[in-house]
N, CA, C and O atoms as a GROMACS GRO file, in nm:
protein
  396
    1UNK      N    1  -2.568  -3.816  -5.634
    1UNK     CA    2  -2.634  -3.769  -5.754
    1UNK      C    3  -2.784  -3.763  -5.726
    1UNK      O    4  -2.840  -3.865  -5.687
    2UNK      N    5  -2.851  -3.650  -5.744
    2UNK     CA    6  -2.978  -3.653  -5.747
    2UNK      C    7  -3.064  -3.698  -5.854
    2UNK      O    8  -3.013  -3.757  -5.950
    3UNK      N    9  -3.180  -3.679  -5.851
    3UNK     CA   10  -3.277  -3.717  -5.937
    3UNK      C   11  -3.263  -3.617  -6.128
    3UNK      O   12  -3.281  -3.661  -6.241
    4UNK      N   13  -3.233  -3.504  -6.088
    4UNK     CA   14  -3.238  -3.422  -6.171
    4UNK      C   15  -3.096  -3.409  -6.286
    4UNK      O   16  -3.077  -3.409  -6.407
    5UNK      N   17  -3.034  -3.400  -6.184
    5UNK     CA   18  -2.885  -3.451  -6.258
    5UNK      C   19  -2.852  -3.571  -6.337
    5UNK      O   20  -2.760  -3.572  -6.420
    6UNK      N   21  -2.952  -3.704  -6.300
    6UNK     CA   22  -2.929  -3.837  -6.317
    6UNK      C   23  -3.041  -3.813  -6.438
    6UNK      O   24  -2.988  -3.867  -6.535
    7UNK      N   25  -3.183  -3.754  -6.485
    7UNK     CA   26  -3.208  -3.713  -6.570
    7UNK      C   27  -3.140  -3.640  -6.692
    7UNK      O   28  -3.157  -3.649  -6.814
    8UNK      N   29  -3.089  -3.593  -6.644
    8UNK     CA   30  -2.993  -3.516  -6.770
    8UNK      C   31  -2.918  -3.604  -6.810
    8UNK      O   32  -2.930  -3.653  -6.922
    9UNK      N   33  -2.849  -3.631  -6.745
    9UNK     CA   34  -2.742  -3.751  -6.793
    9UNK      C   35  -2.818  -3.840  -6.891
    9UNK      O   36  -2.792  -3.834  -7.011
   10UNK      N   37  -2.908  -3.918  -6.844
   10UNK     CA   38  -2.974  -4.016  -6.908
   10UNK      C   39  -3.068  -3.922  -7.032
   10UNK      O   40  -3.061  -3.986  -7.137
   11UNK      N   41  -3.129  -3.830  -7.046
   11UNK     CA   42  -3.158  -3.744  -7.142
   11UNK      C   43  -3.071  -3.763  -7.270
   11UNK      O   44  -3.110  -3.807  -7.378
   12UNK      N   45  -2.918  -3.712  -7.228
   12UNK     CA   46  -2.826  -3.715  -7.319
   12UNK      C   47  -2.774  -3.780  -7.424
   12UNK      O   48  -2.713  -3.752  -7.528
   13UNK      N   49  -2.838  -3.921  -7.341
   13UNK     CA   50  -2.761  -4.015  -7.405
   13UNK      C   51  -2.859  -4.066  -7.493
   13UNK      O   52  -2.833  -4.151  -7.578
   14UNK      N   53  -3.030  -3.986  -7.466
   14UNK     CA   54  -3.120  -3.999  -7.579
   14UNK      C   55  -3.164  -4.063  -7.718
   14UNK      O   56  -3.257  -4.132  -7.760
   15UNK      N   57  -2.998  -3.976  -7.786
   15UNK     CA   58  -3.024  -3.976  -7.895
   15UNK      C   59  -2.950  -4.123  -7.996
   15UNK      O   60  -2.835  -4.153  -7.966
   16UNK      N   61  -3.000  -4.185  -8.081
   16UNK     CA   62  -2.911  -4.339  -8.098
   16UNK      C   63  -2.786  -4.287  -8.151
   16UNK      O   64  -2.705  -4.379  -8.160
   17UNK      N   65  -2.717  -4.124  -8.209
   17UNK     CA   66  -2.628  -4.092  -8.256
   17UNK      C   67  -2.542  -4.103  -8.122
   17UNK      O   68  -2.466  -4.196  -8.095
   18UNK      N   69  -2.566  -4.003  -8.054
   18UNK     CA   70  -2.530  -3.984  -7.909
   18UNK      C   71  -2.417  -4.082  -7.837
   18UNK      O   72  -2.298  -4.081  -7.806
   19UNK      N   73  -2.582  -4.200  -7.832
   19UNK     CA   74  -2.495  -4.339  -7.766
   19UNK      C   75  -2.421  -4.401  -7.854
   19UNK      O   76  -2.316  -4.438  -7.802
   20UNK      N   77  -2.431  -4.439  -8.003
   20UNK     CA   78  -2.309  -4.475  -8.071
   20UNK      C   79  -2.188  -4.399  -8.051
   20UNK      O   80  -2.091  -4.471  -8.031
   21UNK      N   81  -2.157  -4.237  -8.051
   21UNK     CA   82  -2.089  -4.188  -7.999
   21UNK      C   83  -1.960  -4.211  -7.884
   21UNK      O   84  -1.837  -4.219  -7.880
   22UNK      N   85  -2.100  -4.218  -7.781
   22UNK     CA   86  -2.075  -4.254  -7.642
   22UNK      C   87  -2.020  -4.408  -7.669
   22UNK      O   88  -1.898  -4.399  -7.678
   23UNK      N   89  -2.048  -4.503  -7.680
   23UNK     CA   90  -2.031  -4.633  -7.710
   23UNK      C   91  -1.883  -4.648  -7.774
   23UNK      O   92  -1.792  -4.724  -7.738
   24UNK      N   93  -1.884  -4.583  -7.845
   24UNK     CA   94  -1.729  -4.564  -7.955
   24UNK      C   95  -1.630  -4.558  -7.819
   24UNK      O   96  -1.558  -4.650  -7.781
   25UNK      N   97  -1.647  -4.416  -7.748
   25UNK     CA   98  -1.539  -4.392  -7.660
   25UNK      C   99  -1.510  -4.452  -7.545
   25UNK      O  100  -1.403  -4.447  -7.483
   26UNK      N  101  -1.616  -4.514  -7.515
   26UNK     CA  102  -1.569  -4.620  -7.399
   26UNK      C  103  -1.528  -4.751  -7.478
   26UNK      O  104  -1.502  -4.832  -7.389
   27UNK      N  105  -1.513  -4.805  -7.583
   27UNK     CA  106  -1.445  -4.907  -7.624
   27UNK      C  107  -1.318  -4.851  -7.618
   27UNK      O  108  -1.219  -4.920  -7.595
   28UNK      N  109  -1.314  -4.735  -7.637
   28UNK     CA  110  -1.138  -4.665  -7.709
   28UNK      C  111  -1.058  -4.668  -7.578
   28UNK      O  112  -0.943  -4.626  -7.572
   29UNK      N  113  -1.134  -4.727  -7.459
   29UNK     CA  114  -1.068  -4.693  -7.303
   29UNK      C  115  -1.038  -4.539  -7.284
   29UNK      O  116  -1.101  -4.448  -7.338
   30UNK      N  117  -0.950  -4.528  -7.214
   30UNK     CA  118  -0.863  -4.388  -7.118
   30UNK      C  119  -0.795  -4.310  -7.269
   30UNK      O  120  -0.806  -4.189  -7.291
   31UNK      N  121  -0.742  -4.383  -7.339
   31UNK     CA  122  -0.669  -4.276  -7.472
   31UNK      C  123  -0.762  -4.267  -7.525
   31UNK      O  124  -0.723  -4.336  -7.619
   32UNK      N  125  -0.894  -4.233  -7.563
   32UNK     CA  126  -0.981  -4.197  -7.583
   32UNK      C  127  -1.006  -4.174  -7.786
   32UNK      O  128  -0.952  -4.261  -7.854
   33UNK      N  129  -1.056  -4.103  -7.835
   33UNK     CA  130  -1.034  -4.062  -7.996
   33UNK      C  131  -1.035  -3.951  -8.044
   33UNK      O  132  -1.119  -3.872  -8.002
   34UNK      N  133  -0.933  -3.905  -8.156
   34UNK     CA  134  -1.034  -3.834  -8.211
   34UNK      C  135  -1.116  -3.803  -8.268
   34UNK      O  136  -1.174  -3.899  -8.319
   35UNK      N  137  -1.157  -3.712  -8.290
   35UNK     CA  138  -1.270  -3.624  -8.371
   35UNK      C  139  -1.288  -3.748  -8.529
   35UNK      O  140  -1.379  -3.830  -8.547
   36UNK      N  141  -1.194  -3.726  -8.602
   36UNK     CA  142  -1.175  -3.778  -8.729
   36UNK      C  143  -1.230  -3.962  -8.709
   36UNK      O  144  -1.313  -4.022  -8.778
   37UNK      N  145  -1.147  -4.016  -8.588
   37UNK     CA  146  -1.142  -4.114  -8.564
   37UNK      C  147  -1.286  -4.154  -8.526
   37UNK      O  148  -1.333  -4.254  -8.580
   38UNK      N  149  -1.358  -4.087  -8.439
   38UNK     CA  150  -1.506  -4.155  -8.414
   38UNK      C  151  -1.589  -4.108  -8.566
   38UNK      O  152  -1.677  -4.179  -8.616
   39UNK      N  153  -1.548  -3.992  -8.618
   39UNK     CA  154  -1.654  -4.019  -8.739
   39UNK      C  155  -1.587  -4.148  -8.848
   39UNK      O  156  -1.662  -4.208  -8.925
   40UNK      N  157  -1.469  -4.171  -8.841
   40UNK     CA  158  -1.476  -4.294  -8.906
   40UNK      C  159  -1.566  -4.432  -8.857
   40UNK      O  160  -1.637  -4.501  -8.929
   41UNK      N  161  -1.545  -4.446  -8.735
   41UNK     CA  162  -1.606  -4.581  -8.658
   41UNK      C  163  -1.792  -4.482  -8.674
   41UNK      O  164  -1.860  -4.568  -8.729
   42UNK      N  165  -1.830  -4.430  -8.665
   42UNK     CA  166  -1.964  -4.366  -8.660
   42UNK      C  167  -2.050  -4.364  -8.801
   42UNK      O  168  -2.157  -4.403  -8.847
   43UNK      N  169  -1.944  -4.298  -8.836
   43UNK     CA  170  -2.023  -4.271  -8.994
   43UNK      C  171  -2.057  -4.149  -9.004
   43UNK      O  172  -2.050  -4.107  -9.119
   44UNK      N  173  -2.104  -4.047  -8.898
   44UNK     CA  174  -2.201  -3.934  -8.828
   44UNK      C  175  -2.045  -3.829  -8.942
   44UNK      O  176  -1.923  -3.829  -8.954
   45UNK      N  177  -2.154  -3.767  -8.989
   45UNK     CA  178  -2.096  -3.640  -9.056
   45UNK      C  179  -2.045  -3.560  -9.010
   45UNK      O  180  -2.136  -3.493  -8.963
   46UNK      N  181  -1.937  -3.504  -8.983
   46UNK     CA  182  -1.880  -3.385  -8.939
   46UNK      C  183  -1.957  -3.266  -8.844
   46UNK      O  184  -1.940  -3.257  -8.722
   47UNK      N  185  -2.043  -3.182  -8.922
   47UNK     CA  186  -2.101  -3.118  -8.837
   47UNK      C  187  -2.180  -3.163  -8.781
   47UNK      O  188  -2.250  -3.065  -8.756
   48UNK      N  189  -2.241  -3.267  -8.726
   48UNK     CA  190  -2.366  -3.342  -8.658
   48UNK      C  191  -2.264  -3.414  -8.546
   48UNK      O  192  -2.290  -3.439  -8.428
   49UNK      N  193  -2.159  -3.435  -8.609
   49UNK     CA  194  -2.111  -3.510  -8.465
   49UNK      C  195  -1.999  -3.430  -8.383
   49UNK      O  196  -1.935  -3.469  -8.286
   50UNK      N  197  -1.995  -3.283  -8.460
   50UNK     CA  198  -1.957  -3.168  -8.304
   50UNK      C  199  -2.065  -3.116  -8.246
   50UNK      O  200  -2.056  -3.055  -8.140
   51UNK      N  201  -2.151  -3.129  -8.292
   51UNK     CA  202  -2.306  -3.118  -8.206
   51UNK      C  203  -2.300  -3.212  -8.130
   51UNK      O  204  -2.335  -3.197  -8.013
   52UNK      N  205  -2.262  -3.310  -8.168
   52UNK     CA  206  -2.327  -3.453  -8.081
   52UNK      C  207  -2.205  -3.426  -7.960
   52UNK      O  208  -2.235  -3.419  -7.840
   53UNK      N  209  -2.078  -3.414  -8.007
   53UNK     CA  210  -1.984  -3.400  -7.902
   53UNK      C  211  -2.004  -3.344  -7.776
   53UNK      O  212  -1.974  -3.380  -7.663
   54UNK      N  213  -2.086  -3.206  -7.842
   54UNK     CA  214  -2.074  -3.066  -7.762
   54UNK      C  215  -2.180  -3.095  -7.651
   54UNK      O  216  -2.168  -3.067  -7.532
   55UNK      N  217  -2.295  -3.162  -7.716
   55UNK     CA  218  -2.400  -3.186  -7.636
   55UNK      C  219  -2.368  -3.298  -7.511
   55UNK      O  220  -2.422  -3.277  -7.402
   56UNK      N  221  -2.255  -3.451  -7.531
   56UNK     CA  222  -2.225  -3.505  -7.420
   56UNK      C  223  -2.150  -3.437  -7.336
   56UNK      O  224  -2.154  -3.441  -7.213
   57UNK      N  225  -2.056  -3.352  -7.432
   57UNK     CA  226  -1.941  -3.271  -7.314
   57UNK      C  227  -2.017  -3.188  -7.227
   57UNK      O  228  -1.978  -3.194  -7.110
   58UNK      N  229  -2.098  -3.123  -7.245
   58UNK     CA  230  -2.158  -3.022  -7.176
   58UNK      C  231  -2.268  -3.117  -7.107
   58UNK      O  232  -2.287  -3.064  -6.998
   59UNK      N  233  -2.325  -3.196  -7.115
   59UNK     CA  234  -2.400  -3.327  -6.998
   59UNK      C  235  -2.262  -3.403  -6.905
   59UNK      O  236  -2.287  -3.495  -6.828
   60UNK      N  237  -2.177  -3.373  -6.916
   60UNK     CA  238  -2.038  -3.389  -6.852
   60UNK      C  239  -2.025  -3.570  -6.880
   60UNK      O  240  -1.980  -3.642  -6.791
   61UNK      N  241  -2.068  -3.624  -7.008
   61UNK     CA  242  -2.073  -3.774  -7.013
   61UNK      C  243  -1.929  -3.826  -7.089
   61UNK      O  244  -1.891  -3.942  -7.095
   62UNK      N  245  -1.866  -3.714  -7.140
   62UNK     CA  246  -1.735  -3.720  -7.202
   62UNK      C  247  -1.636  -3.588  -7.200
   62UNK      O  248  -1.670  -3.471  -7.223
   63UNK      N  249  -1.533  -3.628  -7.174
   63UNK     CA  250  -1.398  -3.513  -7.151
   63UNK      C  251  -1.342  -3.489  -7.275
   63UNK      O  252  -1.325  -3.573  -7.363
   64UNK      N  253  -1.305  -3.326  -7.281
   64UNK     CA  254  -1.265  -3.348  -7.428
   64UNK      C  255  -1.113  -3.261  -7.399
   64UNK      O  256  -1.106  -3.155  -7.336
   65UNK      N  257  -1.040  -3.306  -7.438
   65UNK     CA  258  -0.871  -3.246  -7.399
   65UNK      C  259  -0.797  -3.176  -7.507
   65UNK      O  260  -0.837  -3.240  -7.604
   66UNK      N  261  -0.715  -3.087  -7.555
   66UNK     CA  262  -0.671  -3.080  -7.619
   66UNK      C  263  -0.496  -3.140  -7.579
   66UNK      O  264  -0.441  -3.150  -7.469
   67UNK      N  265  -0.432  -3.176  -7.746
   67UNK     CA  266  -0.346  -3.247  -7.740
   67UNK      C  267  -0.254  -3.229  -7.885
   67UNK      O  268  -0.232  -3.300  -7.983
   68UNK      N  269  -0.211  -3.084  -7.836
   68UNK     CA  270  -0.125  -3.021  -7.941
   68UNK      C  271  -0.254  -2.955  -7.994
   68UNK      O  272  -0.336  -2.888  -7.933
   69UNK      N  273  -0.250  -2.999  -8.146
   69UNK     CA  274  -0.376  -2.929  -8.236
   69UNK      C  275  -0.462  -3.045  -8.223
   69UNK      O  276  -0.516  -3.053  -8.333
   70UNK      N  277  -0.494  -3.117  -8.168
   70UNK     CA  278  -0.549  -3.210  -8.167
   70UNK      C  279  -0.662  -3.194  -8.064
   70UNK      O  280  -0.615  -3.141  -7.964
   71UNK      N  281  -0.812  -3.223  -8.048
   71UNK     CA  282  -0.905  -3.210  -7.923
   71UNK      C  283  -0.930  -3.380  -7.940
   71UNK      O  284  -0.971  -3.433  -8.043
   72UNK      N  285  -0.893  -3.453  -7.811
   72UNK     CA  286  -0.902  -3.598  -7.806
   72UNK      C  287  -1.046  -3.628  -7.692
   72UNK      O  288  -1.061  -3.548  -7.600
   73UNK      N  289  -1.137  -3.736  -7.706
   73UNK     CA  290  -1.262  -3.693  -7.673
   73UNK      C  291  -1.237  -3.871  -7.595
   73UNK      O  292  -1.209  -3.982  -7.639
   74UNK      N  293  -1.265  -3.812  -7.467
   74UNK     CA  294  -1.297  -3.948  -7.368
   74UNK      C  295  -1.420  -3.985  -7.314
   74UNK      O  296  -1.506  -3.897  -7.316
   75UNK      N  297  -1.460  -4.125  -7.251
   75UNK     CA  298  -1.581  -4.122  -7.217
   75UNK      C  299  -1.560  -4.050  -7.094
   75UNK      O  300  -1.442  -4.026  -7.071
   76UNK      N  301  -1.645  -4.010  -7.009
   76UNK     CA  302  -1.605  -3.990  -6.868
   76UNK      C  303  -1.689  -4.100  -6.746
   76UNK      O  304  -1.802  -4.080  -6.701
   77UNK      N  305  -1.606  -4.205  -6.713
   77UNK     CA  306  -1.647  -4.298  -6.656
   77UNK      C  307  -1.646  -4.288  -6.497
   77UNK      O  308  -1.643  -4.400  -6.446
   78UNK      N  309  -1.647  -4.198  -6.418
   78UNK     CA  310  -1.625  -4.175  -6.283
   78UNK      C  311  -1.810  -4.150  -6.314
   78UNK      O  312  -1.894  -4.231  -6.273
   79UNK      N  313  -1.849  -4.016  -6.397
   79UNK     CA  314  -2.020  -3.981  -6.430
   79UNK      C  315  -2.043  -4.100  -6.495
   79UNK      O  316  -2.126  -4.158  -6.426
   80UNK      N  317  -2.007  -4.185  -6.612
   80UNK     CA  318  -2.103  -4.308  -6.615
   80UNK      C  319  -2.136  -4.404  -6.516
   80UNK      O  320  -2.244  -4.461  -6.508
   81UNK      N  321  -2.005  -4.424  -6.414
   81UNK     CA  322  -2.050  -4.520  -6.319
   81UNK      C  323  -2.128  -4.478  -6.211
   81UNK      O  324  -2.169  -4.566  -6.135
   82UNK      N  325  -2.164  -4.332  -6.183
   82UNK     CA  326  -2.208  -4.264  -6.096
   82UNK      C  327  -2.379  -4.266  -6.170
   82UNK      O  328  -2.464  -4.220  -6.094
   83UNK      N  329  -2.422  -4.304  -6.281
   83UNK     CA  330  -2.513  -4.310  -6.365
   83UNK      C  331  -2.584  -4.436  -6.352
   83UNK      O  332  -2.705  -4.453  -6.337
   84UNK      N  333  -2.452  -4.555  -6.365
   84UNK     CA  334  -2.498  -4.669  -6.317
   84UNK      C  335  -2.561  -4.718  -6.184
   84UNK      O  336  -2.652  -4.800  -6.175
   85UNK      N  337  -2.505  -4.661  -6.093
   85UNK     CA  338  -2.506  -4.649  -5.940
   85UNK      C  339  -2.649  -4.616  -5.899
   85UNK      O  340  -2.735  -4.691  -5.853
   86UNK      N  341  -2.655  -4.467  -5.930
   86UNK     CA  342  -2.791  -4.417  -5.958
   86UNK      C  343  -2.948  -4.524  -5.974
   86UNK      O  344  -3.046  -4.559  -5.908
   87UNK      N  345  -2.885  -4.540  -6.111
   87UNK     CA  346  -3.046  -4.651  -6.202
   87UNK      C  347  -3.001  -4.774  -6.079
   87UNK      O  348  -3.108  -4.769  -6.018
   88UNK      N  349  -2.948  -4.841  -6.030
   88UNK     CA  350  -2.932  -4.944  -5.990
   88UNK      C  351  -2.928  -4.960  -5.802
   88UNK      O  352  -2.955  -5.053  -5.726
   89UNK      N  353  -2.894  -4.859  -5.788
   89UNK     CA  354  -2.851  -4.806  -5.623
   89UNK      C  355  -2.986  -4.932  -5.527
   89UNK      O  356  -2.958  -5.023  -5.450
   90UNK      N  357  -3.138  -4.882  -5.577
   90UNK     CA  358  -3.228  -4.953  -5.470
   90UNK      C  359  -3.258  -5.130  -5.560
   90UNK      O  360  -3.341  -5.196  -5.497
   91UNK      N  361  -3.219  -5.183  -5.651
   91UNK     CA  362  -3.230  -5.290  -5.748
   91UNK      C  363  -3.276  -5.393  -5.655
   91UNK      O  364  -3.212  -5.451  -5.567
   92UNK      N  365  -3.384  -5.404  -5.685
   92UNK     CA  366  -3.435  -5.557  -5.570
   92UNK      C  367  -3.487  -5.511  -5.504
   92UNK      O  368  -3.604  -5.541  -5.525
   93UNK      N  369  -3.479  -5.426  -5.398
   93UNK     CA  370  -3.460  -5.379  -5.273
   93UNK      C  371  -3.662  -5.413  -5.244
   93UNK      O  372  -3.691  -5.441  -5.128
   94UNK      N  373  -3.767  -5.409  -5.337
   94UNK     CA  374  -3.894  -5.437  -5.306
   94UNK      C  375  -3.887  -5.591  -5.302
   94UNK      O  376  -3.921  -5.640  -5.194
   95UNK      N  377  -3.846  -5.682  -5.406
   95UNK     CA  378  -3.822  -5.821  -5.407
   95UNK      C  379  -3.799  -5.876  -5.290
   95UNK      O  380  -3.847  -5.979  -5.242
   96UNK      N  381  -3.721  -5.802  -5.246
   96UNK     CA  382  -3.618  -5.923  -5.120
   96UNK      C  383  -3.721  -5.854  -5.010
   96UNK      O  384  -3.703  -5.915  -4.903
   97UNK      N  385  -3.799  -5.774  -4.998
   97UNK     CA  386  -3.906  -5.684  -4.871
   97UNK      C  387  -4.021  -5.832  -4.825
   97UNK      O  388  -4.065  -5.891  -4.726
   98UNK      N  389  -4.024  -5.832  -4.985
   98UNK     CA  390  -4.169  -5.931  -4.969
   98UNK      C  391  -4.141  -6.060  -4.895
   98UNK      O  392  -4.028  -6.099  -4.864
   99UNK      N  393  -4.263  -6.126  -4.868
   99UNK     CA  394  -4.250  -6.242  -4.797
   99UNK      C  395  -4.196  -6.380  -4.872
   99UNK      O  396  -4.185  -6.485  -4.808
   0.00000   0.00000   0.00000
């Protein structure tokens, strides 16, 4: 992951709607929620939180599947941990240099 990509990502998650969002679906694990279901746990109004959706799906920070009539919305944790990796990859690395 580069610098620019690892910006966006972290951009995304900007907004405090966003990361409550985001936050919701990684509690929900791998079966992930739906739509209805995170605006219950959220509160976030209907049209503000398919904005909010549209905006992680398209930062690739959550998968969104359909499932029958149903669109079920996951975190995507292969890009969060690749996020983590990133911010953390050199951690110390001046600390432990010094004398």
């Amino acid at each position: 992951m580069d610098t620019t990509e690892a910006a966006q990502g972290f951009s995304a998650m900007g907004s405090e709607s966003r990361l409550e969002v985001l936050q919701a679906l990684v509690r929900a694990g791998n079966a992930g929620l739906r739509v209805g279901d995170i605006q219950e746990r959220t509160g976030i109004a209907a049209s503000t939180l398919a904005h909010h959706l549209k905006f992680l799906s398209a930062a690739n920070l959550i998968v969104q599947r359909k499932d029958g009539r149903t669109i079920m919305n996951t975190a995507n944790y292969a890009y969060l941990g690749a996020l983590a990796t990133f911010i953390l990859e050199h951690c110390c690395t001046e600390a432990e240099a010094r004398p």
